[in-house]
C-alpha positions as CSV (number, residue, x, y, z in Angstrom):
1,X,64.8,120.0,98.7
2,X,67.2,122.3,100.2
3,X,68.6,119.3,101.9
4,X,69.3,117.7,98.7
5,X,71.3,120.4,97.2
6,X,73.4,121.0,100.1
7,X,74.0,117.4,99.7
8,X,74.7,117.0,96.3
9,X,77.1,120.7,96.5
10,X,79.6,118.8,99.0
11,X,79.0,115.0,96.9
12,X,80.6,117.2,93.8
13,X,83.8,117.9,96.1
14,X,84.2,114.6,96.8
15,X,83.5,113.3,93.3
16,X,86.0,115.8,92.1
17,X,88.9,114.2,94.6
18,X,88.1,111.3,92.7
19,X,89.1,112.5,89.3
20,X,92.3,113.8,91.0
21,X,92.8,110.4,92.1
22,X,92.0,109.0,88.9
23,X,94.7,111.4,87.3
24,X,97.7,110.4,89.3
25,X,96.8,106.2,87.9
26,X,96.5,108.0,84.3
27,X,100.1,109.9,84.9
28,X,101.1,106.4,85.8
29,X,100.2,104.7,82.5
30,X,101.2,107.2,80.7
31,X,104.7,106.9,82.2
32,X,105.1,103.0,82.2
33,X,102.7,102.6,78.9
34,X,101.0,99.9,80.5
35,X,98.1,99.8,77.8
36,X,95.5,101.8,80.5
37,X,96.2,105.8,79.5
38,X,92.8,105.6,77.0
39,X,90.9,104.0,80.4
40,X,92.0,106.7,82.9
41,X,92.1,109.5,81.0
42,X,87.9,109.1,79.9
43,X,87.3,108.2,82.9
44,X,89.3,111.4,84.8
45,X,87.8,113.6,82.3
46,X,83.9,112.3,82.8
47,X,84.5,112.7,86.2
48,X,85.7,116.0,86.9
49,X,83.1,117.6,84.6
50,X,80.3,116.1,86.1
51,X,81.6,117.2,89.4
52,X,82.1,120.1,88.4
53,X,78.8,120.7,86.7
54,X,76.7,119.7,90.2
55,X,79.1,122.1,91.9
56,X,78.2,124.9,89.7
57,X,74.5,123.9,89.7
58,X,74.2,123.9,93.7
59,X,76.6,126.9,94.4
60,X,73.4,128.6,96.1
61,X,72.2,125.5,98.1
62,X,72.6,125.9,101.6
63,X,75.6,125.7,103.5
64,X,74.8,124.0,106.8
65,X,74.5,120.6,107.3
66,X,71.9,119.0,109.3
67,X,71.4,115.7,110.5
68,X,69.4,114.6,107.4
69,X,72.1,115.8,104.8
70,X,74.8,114.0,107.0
71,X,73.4,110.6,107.1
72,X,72.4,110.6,103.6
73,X,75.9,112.2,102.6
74,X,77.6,109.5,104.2
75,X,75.4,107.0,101.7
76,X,76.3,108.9,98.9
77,X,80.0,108.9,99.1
78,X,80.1,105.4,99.5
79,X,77.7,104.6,97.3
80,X,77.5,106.9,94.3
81,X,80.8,108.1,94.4
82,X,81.6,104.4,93.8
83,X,80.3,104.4,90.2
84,X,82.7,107.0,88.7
85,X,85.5,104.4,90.4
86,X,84.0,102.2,87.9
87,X,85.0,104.3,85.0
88,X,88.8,102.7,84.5
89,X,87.9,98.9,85.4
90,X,84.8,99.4,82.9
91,X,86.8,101.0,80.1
92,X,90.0,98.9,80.1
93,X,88.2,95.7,81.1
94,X,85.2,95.5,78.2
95,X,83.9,91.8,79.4
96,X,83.9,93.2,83.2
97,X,80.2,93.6,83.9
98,X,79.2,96.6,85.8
99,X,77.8,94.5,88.5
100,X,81.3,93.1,88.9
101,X,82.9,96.6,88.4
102,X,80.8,97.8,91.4
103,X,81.3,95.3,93.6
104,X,85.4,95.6,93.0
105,X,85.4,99.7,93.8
106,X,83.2,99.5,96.8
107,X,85.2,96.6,97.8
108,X,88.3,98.9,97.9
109,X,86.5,101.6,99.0
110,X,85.2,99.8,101.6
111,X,88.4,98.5,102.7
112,X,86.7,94.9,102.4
113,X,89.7,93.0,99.8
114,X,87.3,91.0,98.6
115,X,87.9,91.0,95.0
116,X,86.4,89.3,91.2
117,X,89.0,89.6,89.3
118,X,91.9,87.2,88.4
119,X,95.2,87.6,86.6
120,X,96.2,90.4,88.7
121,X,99.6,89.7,88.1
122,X,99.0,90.7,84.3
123,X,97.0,93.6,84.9
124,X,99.0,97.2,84.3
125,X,100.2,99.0,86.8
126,X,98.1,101.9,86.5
127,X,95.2,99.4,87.3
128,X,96.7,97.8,90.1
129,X,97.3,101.2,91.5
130,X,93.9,102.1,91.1
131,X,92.3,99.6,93.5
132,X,94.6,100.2,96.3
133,X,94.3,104.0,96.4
134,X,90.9,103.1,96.4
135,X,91.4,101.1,99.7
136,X,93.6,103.4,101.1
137,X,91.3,106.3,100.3
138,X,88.4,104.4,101.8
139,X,90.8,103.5,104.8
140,X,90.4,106.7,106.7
141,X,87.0,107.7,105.5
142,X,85.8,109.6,102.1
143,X,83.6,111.3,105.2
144,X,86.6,112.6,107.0
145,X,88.3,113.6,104.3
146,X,85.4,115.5,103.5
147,X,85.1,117.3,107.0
148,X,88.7,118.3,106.2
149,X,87.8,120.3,103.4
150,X,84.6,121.7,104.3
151,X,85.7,124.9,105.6
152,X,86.9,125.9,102.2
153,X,83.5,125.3,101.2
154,X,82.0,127.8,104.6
155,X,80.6,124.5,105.6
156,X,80.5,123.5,109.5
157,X,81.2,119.6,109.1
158,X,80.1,118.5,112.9
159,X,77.0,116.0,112.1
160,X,79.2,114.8,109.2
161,X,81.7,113.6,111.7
162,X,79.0,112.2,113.7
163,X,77.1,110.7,111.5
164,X,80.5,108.3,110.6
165,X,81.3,108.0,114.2
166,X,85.0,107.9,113.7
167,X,86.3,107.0,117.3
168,X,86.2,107.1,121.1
169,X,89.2,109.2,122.4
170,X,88.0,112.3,125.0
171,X,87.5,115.1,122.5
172,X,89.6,117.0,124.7
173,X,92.8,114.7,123.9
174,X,92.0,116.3,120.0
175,X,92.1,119.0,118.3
176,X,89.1,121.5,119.3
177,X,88.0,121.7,115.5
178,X,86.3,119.2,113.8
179,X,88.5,120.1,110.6
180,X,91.8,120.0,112.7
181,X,90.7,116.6,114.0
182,X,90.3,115.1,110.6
183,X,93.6,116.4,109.7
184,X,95.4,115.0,112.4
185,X,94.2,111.9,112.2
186,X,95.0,111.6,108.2
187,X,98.6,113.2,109.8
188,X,99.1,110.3,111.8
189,X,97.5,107.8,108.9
190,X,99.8,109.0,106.1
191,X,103.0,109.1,108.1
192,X,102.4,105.4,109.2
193,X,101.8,104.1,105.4
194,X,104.9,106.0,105.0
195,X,106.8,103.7,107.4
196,X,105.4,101.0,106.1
197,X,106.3,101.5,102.3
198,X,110.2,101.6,104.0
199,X,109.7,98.6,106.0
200,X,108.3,96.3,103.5
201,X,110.7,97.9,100.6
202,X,113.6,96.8,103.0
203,X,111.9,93.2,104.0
204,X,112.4,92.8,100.4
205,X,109.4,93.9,98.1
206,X,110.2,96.2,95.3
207,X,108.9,99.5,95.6
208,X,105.8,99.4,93.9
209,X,104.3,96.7,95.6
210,X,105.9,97.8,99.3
211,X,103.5,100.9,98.2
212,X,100.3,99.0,96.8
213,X,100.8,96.6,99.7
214,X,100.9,99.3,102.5
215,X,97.9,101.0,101.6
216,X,96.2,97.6,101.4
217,X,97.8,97.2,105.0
218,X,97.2,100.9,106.6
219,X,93.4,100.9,105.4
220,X,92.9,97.0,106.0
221,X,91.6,96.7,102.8
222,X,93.8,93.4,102.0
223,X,93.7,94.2,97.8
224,X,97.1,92.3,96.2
225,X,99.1,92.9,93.0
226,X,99.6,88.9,92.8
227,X,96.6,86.1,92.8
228,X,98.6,84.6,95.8
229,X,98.5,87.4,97.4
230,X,101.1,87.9,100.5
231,X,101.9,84.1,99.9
232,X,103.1,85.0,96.2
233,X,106.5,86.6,98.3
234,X,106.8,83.3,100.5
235,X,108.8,85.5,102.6
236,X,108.6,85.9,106.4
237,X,110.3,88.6,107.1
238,X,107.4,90.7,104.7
239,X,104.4,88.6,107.0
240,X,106.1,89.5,109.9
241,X,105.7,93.4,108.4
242,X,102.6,93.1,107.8
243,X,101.6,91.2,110.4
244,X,102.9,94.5,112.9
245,X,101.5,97.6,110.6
246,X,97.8,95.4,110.3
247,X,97.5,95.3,114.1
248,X,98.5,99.2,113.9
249,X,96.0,99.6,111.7
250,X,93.4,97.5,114.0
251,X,94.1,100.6,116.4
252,X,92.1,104.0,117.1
253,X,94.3,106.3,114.6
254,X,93.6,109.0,117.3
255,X,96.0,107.1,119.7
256,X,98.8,107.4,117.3
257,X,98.0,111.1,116.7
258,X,98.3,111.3,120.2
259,X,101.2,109.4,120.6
260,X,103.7,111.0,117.6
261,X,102.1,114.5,118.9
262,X,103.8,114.2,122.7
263,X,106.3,111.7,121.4
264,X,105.1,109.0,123.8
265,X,104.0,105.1,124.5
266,X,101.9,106.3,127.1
267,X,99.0,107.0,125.4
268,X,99.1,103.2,124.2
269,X,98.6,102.4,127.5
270,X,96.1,104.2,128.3
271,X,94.0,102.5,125.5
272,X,92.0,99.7,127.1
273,X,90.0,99.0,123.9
274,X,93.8,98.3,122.1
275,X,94.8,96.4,125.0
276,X,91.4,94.1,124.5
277,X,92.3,93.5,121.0
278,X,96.2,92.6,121.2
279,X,95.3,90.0,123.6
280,X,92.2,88.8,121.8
281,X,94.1,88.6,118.6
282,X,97.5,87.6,120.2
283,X,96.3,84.8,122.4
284,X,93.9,83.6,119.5
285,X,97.2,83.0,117.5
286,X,99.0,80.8,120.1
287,X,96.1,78.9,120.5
288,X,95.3,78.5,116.7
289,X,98.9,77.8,116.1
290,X,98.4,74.7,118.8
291,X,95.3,73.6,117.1
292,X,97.0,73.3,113.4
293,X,100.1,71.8,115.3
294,X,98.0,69.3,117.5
295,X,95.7,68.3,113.8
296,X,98.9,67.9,112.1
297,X,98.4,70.9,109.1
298,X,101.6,71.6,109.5
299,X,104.7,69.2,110.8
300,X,106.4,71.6,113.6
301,X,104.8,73.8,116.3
302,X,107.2,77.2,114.9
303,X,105.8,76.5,111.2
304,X,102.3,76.4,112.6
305,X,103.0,79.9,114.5
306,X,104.0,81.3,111.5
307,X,100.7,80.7,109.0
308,X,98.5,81.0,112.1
309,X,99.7,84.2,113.1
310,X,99.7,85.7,109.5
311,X,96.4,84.3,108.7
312,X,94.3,85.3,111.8
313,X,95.8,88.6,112.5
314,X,94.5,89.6,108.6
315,X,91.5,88.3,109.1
316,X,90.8,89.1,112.7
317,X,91.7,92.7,111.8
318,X,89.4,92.5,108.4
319,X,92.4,93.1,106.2
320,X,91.7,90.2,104.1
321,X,95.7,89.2,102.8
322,X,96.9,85.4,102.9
323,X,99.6,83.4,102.7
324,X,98.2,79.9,102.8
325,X,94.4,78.3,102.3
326,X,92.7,78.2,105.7
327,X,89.5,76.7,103.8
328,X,91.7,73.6,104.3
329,X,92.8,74.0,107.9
330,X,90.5,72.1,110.7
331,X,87.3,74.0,110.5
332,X,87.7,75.7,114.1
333,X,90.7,78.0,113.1
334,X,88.6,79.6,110.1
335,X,85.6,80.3,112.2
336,X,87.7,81.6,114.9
337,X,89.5,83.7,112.4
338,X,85.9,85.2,111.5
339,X,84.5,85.6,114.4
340,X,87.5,87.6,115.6
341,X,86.8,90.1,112.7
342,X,83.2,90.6,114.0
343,X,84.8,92.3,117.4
344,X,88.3,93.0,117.0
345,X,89.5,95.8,116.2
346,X,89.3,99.6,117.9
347,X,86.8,102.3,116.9
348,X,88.9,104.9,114.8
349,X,90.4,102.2,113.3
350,X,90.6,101.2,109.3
351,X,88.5,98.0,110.0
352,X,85.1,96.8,110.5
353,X,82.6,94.7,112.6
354,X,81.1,95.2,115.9
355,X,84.4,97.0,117.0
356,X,86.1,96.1,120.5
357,X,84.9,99.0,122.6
358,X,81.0,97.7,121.6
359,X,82.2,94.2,123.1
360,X,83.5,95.0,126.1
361,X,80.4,97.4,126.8
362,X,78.1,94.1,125.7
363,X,80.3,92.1,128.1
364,X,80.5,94.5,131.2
365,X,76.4,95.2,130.6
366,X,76.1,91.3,130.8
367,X,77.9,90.9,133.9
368,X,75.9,93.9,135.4
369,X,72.3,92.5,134.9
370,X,73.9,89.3,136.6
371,X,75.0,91.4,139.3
372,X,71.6,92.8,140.0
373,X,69.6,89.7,139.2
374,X,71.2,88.7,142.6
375,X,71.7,92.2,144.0
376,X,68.4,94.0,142.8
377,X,68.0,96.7,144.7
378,X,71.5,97.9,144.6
379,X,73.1,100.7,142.3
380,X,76.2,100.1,140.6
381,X,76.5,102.1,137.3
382,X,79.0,100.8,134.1
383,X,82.7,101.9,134.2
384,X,85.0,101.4,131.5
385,X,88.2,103.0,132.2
386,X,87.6,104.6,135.0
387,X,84.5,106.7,133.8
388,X,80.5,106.4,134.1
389,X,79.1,104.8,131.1
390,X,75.8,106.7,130.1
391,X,72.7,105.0,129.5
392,X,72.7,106.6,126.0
393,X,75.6,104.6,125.2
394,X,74.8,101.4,126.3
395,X,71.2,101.6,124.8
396,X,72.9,102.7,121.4
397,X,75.1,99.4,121.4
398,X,72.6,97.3,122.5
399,X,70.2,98.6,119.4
400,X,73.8,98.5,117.0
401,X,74.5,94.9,117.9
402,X,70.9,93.6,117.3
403,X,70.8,95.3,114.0
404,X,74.2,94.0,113.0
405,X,72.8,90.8,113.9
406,X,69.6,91.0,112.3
407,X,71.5,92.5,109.1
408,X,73.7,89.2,108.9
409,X,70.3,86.9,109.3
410,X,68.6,88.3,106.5
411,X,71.6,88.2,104.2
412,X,72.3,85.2,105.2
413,X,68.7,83.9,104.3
414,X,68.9,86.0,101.1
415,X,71.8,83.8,99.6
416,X,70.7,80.7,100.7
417,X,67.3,82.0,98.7
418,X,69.5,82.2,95.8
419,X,70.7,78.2,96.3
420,X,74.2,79.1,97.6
421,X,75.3,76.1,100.0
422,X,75.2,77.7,103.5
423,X,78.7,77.9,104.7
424,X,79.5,79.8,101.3
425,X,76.5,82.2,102.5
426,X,77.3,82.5,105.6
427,X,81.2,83.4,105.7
428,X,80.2,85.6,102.7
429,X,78.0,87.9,104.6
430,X,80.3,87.7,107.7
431,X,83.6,88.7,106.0
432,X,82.0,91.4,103.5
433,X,79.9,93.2,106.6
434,X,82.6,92.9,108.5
435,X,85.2,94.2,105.7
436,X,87.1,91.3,106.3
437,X,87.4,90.0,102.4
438,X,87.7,85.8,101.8
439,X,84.9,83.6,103.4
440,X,84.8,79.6,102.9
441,X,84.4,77.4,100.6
442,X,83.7,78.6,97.3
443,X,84.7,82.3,98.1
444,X,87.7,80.9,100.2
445,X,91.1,82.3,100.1
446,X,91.7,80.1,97.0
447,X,88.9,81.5,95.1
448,X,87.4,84.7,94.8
449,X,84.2,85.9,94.2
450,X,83.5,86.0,90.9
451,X,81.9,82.3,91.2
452,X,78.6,84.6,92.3
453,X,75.6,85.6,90.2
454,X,75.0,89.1,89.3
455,X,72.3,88.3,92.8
456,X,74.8,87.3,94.8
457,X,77.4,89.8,93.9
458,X,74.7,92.7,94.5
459,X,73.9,90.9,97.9
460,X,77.6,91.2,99.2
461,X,78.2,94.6,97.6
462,X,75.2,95.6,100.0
463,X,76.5,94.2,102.7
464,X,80.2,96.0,102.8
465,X,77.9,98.8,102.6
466,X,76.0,98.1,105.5
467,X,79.5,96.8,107.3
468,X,81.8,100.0,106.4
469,X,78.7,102.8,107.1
470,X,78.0,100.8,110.7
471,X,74.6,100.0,109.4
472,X,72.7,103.0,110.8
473,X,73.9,105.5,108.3
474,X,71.6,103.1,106.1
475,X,68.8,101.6,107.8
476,X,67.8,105.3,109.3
477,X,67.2,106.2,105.3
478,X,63.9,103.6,105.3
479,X,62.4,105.0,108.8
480,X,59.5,107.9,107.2
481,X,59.9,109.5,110.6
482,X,63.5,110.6,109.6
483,X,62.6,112.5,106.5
484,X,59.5,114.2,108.6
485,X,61.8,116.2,110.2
């Protein structure tokens, strides 16, 4: 019980940085009268005083947390926290069902960009700003905002960290404090959406979407202020933006720390898990671009660069923008485009999927049991980088990579038990575990996924769950042995 209140005392926190959040989109409407003020303000108000009454109810509880109370924390945020970000969409949008609601917050929250709702061109401001704080928010982690802030509270936040697994740089390249850490690498996020806003303000967006768009960009979470999305600008200097701060995003945000701390590339090139992905997701491009040319999508090779580019490096990276319908491209390029968001991108990165680090350890540990299977009586242990990789490590990959796998099989049988066509299941459950956002056919890019039953919609809500905690934080909540300790 204990567990529960310490829990629940740190949940209020982040429930009350929610109502802060909230208030800024209210001060918003308020300003441009955009019809929403009624919305946010109800919704700020309910929030804060229900924060603040479980704050005041579990002042006494605890104030360490264990292993238990930072897995189920890490549920919590994402999950629960999620239903006061239904508060605005519910209260300015009446017909919006809550299932619908839900599944739009965690979608921002999870940095997914999958979204149900249409006419976002005609939606206020204060609405529009609302989802892509929420992505932007979600980008770095409600968890490691939270392990920020927990020394005001006299709370150690180690096996929070740890339960969120947040990246692979030597602790020694960080700050020693857990605390510190967490605010260096929300340093090194915020000054990079800064850039961006300036860069796509002078590519030629106006100001409010260059800042909409760059938290969609910096957290991945591919949200738009048009139906068209990127493809609403038709501009390339904007993809070619986006394009560039996406595949900064795709990177471990403890690398730039690193690299605006000592004011050098080098620690770029010390990254072999960034150097994995850029020629993954580079090479993929060329090739993709050849594939559209050679099928004759598009009339010139330089045209079919362009859309190929734009178009695989948001999905490869699970950020989930677009500038043209890839549900209509030869059916290789789209399922390239999703497989590369199952492995891309870095660990202490914005995105999602199996991460690159966990495929190049899947790779190397392949090639090894080749290696002995004609060699078996010699010793050669895993090195990535130089250094030993422990048994622990590999076994914990191994064990992440079936259940990731397993995870997409039984969604994937679960829609097709609802009588979704099978491609629509399938890319469904691979772009919303894998944050990515569109899928094929009827959730394409052209779509969205408010063709889903109330089923359906809870299905994939589950699933960027499973895809943004990295599926343990989760699954570990049904094993009885967990709670026996």
């Amino acid at each position: 019980m204990n567990v529960v209140f310490t829990v629940i005392h740190i949940f209020s926190v982040v429930v009350m940085v929610f109502s802060g959040l909230m208030s800024t989109c209210f001060l918003t409407s308020m300003i441009f009268d955009d019809g929403a003020t009624q919305a946010f303000l109800d919704g700020t108000l309910i929030t804060f005083l229900t924060g603040i009454l479980m704050f005041v109810l579990t002042r006494h509880s605890p104030k360490k947390v264990s292993r238990q109370a930072g897995f189920l924390l890490v549920t919590m945020c994402w999950s629960m926290a999620s239903v006061f970000c239904t508060l605005p969409l519910l209260l300015y949008l009446p017909n919006l069902s809550f299932y619908d609601a839900y599944f739009e917050v965690i979608s921002g929250l999870t940095t997914t960009g999958a979204t149900v709702l249409s006419g976002l061109d005609q939606l206020p401001m204060s609405i529009n700003l609302w989802r892509h704080e929420l992505t932007w928010f979600g980008g770095i982690g409600i968890i490691v905002f939270a392990v920020a802030i927990l020394p005001i509270l006299g709370i150690g936040g180690m096996q929070l960290l740890k339960s969120e697994s947040p990246g692979s740089v030597k602790e020694s390249d960080l700050p020693p404090r857990i605390a510190q850490t967490a605010k260096a690498l929300w340093l090194a996020y915020v000054v990079i959406t800064f850039v961006c806003v300036i860069s796509l303000h002078l590519a030629g967006m106006g100001w409010f979407d260059a800042i909409c768009h760059s938290f969609a960009a910096m957290s991945l979470g591919g949200f738009s202020t048009h139906d068209n999305s990127i493809g609403f600008f038709n501009s390339l200097p904007i993809e070619i933006v986006l394009t560039v701060f996406q595949l900064l995003a795709a990177m471990n945000f403890a690398t730039h720390f690193l690299a605006l701390k000592k004011r050098s590339f080098k620690p770029y090139s010390n990254d072999m898990e960034m150097r994995g992905m850029l020629f993954t997701v580079l090479s993929s491009c060329v090739f993709c671009a050849f594939v559209l040319w050679h099928y004759g999508t598009y009339p010139d090779f330089p045209t079919a660069l362009r859309h190929a580019t734009f178009n695989l490096v948001t999905v490869a990276t699970t950020s989930g923008f677009m500038t043209q319908d890839f549900n209509q491209w030869p059916i290789f390029v789209p399922m390239w485009m999703l497989f590369l968001s199952s492995i891309a991108v870095s660990t202490g990165s914005t995105g999602g999927g199996i991460r690159m680090i966990r495929t190049i350890i899947l790779m190397k540990q392949a090639r090894l049991e080749m290696f002995k299977a004609i060699h078996p009586n010699a010793i050669r242990p895993m090195k990535i980088g130089g250094s030993v990789v422990s048994k622990d490590i590999i076994s914990s990959v191994m064990g992440f990579i079936f259940l990731y796998f397993i995870c997409v099989v039984a969604l994937v049988f679960t829609l097709l038990l609802s009588d979704l066509d099978f491609m629509t299941a399938f890319s469904a459950v691979i772009a919303t575990i894998n944050n990515a956002g569109p899928g094929l056919n009827l959730v394409g890019p052209a779509t969205n996924y408010a063709i889903l039953t109330d089923f359906q919609t809870n299905v994939c809500t589950f699933s960027m769950l499973l895809g943004r905690v990295q599926i343990f934080s989760i699954v570990i909540l049904f094993i009885p042995e967990f709670w026996k300790k």
